[in-house]
C-alpha positions in Angstrom: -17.0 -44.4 -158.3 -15.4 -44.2 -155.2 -17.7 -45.2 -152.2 -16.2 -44.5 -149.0 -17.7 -47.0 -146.1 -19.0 -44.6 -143.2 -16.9 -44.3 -139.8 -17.6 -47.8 -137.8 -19.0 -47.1 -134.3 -17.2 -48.7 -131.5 -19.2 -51.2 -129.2 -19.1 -50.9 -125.6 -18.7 -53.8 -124.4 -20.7 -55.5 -121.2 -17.7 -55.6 -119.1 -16.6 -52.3 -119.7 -20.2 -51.3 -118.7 -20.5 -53.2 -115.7 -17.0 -51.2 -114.7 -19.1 -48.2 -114.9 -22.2 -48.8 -113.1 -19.5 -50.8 -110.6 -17.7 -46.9 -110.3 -20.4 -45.2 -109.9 -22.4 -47.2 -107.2 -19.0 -47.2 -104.9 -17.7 -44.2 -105.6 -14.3 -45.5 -106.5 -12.0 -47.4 -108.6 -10.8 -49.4 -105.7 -14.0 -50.4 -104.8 -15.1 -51.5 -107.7 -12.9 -53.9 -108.7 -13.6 -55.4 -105.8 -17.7 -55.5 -107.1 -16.3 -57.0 -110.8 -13.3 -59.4 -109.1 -10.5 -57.0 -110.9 -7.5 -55.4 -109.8 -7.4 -51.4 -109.3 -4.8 -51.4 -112.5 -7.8 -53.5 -114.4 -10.1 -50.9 -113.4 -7.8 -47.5 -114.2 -7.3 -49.7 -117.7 -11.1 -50.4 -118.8 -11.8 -46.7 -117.7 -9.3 -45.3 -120.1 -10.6 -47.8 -122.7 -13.6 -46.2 -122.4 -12.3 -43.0 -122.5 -10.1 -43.6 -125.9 -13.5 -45.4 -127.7 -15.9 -41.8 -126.7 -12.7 -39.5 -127.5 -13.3 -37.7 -123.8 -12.9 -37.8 -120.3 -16.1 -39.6 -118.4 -15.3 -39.4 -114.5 -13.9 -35.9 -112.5 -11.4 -37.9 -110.0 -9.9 -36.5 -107.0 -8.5 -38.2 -103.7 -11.7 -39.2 -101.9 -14.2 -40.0 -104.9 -14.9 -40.6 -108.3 -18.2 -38.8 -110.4 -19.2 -38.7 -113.7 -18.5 -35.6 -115.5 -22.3 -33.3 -115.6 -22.6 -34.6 -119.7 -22.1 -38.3 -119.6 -24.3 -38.8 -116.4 -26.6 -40.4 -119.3 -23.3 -43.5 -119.8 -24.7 -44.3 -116.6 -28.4 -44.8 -117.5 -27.3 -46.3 -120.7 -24.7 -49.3 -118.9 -27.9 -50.2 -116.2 -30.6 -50.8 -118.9 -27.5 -52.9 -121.2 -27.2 -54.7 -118.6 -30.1 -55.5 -117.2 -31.4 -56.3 -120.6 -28.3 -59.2 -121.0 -29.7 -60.5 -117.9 -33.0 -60.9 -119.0 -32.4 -62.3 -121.5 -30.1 -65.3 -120.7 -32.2 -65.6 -117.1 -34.8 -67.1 -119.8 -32.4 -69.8 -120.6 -30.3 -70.4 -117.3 -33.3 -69.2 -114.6 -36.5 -71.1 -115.4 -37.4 -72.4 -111.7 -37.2 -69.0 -110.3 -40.3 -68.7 -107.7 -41.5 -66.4 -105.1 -43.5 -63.4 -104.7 -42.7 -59.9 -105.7 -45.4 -57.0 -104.4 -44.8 -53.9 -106.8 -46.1 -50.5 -106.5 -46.7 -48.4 -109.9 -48.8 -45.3 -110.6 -52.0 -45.5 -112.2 -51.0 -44.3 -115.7 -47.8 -46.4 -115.7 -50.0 -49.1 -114.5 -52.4 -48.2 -117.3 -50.0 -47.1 -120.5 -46.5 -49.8 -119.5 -47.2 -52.3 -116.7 -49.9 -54.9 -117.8 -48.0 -55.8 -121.0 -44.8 -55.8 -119.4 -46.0 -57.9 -116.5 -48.0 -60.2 -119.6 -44.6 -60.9 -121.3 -43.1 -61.3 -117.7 -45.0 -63.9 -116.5 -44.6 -66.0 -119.6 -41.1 -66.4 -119.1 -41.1 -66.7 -115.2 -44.5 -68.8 -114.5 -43.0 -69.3 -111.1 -43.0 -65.8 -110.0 -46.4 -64.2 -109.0 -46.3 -60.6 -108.8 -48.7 -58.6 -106.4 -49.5 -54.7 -107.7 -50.7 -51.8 -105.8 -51.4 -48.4 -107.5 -50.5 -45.9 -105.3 -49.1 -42.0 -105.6 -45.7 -41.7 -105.1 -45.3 -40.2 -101.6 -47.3 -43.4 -100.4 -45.3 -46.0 -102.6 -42.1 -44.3 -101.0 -43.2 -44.8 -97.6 -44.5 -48.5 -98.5 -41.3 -49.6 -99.7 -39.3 -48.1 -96.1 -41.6 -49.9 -94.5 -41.1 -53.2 -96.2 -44.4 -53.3 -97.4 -43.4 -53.2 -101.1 -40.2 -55.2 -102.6 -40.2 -52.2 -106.2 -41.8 -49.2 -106.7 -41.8 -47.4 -109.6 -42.4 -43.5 -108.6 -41.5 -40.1 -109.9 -38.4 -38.8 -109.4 -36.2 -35.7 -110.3 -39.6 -33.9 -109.6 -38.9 -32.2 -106.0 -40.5 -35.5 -103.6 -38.9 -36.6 -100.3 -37.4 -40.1 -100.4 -37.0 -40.6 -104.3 -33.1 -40.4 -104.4 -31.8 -43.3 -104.3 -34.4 -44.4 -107.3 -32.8 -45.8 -110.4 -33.8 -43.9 -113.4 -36.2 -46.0 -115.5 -37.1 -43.6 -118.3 -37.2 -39.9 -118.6 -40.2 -38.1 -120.3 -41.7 -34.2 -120.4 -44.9 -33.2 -119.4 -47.1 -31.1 -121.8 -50.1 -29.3 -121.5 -52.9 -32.0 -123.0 -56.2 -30.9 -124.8 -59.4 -32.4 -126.8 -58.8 -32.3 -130.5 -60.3 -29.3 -131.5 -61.3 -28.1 -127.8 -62.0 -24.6 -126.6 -60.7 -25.3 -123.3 -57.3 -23.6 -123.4 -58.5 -20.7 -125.1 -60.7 -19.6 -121.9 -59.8 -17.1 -119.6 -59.2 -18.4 -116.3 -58.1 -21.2 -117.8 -59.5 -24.5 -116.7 -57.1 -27.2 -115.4 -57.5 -30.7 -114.1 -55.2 -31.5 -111.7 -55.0 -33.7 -108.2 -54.6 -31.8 -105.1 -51.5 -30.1 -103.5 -49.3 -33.2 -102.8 -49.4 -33.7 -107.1 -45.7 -32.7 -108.5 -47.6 -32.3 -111.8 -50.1 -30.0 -110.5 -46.9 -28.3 -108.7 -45.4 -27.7 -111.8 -48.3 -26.8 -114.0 -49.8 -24.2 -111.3 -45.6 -22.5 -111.2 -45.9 -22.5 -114.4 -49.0 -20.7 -115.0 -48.3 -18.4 -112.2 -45.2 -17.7 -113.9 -46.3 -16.2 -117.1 -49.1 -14.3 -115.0 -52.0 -16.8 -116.3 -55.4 -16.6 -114.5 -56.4 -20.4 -113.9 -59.1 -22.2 -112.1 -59.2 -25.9 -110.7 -61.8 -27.5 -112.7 -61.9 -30.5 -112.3 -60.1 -32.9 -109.5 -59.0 -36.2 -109.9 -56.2 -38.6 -108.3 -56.2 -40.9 -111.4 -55.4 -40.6 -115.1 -59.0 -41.7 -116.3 -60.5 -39.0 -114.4 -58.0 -36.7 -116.2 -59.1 -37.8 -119.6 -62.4 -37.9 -119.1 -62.2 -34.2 -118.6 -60.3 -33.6 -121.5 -62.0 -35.5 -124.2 -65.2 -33.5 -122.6 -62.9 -30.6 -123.3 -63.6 -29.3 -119.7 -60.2 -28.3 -119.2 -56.3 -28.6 -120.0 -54.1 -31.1 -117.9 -50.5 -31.4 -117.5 -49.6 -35.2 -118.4 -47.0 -37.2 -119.4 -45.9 -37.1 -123.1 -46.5 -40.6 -123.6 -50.0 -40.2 -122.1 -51.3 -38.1 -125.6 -53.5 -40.0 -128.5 -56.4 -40.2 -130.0 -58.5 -37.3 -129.7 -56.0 -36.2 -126.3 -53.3 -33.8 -128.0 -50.8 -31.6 -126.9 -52.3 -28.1 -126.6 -50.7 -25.8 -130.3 -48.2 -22.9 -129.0 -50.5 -20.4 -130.3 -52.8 -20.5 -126.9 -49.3 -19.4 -125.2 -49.3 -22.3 -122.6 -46.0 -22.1 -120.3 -43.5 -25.0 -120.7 -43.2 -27.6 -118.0 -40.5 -29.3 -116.5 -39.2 -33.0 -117.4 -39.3 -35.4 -115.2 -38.5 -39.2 -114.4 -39.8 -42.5 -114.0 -37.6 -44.0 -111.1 -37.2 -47.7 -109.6 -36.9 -48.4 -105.9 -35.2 -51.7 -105.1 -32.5 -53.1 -103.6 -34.4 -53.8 -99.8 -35.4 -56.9 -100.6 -33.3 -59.0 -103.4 -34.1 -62.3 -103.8 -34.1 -64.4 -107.1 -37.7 -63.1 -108.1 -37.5 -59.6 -106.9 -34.2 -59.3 -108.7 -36.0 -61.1 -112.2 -39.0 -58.4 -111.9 -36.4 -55.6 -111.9 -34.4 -56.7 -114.5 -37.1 -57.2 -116.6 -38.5 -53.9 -115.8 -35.4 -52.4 -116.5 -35.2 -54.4 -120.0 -38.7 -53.0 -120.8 -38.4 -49.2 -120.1 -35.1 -49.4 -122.2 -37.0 -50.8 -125.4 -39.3 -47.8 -124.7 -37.0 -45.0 -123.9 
């Protein structure tokens, strides 16, 4: 029998990737081999290795700037979370007397499904470092970390609020319309929905939505935090729009025969860069390291 080995997949290398996220946070080859200590030729060269190892163009080029072409933005995402995952790791071996303070801002169901274990397995490899948390919303968190009042943040972005730009993407997830096992909820006519109030992008996008496919709805129940939110599903009060990773248990996505409208995607972002000491640049690495493993 003939048993033919399947295609080997070629490995992208760190260097190549640190050429990318290099490109992309200059805007040009020329600048970014001064970032990674190369020469413009170096740069033009790893590019086209690139290139030759995915069997297509990455960047549009022109005379002023360089982009990545619309379907291999996600190269980008991909090269930050390598990265920061290589530094993680060897910052354990080569980084033990880090110290300092690093005050971090998440929201309260990142906080509650992500940030305590990653801040666990955080602490026992930098015992040096303590890290300060608020839970906030995002709009506050953004204006926190302008201020100088918060070294990371850790928002929602791609979702339509001011200020959330220039936040690298963490993870990207979908929210779904979430109901009690078994619940009557979204069957009723209005349909009730538990939301936050107006300055909520998930309320903003579940309320379009609805409005959308011509859906009578009713607020009916109000609350700023993800516990509030469950509460009023598992009492199978009324539907919510959550995150996907927020389902479980007895909290399930609502089946397509009750005709619920899709809603949008969006992202879990990282502010930083304002303040970027040894232990504020640790937390974020290790952040980074962690959202990988779970995207």
């Amino acid at each position: 029998m003939n048993i033919q080995a399947a295609p080997r997949i070629p490995l992208l290398d760190l260097d190549l990737l640190q050429t990318v996220v290099a490109i992309a946070d200059t805007g040009s080859f020329s600048n970014a081999a001064a970032v990674v200590h190369r020469t413009p030729s170096a740069i033009s060269m790893q590019v086209k290795k690139i290139e030759v190892m995915l069997g297509r163009p990455i960047f549009v080029r022109d005379s002023r700037s360089v982009r990545f072409l619309p379907d291999c933005a996600f190269l980008l995402d991909h090269a930050r979370r390598m990265l920061a995952l290589n530094r993680d790791t060897v910052a354990r071996f080569v980084q033990p007397d880090v110290q300092g303070v690093v005050r971090l801002g998440a929201p309260d169901d990142v906080a509650e499904r992500f940030l305590l274990g990653m801040l666990r397995r955080f602490g026992e490899t930098h015992c040096c470092v303590t890290v300060n948390v608020v839970v906030d919303t995002t709009d506050r968190m953004v204006d926190a970390y302008h201020a100088g009042d918060l070294d990371l943040a850790i928002i929602t972005c791609e979702a339509g609020f001011s200020g959330t730009e220039e936040a690298e993407v963490l993870m990207r997830e979908k929210l779904v319309w979430a109901t009690r096992r078994g619940g009557i909820a979204a069957q009723q006519v209005p349909l009730p929905v538990s939301v936050w109030d107006e300055t909520c992008v998930w309320r903003n996008a579940a309320t379009k939505a609805l409005d959308g496919q011509g859906m009578d709805w009713r607020v009916a129940f109000q609350s700023g935090n993800i516990s509030g939110q469950r509460a009023a599903i598992l009492a199978d009060l009324a539907v919510a729009p959550i995150a996907h990773y927020g389902l479980g248990g007895d909290i399930v996505e609502a089946p397509a025969k009750y005709g619920l409208p899709k809603l949008p995607g969006y992202a879990l972002g990282l502010l930083h860069g304002r303040n970027d000491n040894s232990a504020v640049m640790a937390a974020a690495d290790h952040l980074r390291a962690c959202f990988s493993r779970e995207g």
